[in-house]
N, C-alpha and C positions, 0 to 999 in steps of 0.2 A: 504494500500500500504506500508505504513511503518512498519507492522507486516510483510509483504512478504519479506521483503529488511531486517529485522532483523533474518528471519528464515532461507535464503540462505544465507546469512553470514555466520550464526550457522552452515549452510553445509558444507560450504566452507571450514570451520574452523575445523570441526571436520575429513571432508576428507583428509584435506592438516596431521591433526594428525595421521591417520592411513598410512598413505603412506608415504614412504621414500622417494621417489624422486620430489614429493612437497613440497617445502617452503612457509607459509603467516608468513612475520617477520617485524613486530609486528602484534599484534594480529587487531588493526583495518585495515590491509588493507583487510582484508577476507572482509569488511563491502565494500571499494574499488573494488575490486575483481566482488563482488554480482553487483553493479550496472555497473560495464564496462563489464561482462559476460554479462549481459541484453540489453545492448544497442546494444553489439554485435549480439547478438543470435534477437535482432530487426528489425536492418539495412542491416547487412551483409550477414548473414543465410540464409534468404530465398530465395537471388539474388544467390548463391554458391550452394544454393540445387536448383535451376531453370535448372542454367547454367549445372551443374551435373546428371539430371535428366536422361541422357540415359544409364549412367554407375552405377546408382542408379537401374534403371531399370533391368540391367543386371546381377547384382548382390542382386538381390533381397532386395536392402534396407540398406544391410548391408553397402554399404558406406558409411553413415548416422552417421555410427560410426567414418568414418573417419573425416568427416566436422567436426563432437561433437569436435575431438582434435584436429583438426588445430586451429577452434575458441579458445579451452582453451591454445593453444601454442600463439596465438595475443592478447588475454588480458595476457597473460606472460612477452609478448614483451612491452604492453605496458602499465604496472602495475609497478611499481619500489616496489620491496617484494616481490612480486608472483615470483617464479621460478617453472618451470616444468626441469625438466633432461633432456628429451628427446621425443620423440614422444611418446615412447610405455608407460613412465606414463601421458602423456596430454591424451591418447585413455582409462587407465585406470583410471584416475581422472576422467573424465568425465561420465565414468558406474559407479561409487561407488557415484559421487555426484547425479547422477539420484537416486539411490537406498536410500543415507540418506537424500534428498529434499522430495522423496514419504514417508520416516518412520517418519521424522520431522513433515509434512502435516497432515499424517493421525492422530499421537498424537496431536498434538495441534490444530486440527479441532474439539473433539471430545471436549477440555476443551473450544472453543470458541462459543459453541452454547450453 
């Protein structure tokens, strides 16, 4: 557990570095970040994609993307460092940390076994 919580930080941290309109300042709240995204993406997510389920439906999923950046706009709000600019990088934070959370995983699965 405490390898997963050090490897979504390492996400976190390298996504807030490719994107401009993400802030983690200083570098440990990315470590912050990782466990209030989790608790979020815990508690909250799956009540939000319940309740959302018929417009989910209707758009085939894709609003899915939208929850991704609301959730990363509320650990924004309530992270002190974390800053997101606006919606459209919390929707783009949130595809780019999917993408370096799976390229993080897949390397260092391969050194863990």
């Amino acid at each position: 557990m405490l390898v997963t919580l050090i490897l979504t930080a390492l996400a976190v941290w390298i996504t807030a570095w490719i994107l401009p309109g993400i802030t983690v300042e200083p570098w440990y709240v990315s470590i912050i970040v990782a466990v209030v995204l989790g608790i979020i993406n815990a508690l909250i997510r799956p009540c939000v994609k319940l309740l959302s389920l018929p417009i989910n439906i209707i758009t085939l999923g894709l609003f899915t993307f939208v929850i991704n950046a609301l959730m990363v706009e509320l650990c924004a709000w309530i992270v002190s460092g974390f800053e997101v600019a606006n919606f459209w990088w919390a929707l783009l934070f949130s595809l780019v940390l999917s993408i370096v959370t799976w390229f993080i995983g897949a390397v260092f699965k391969k050194d863990l076994k």
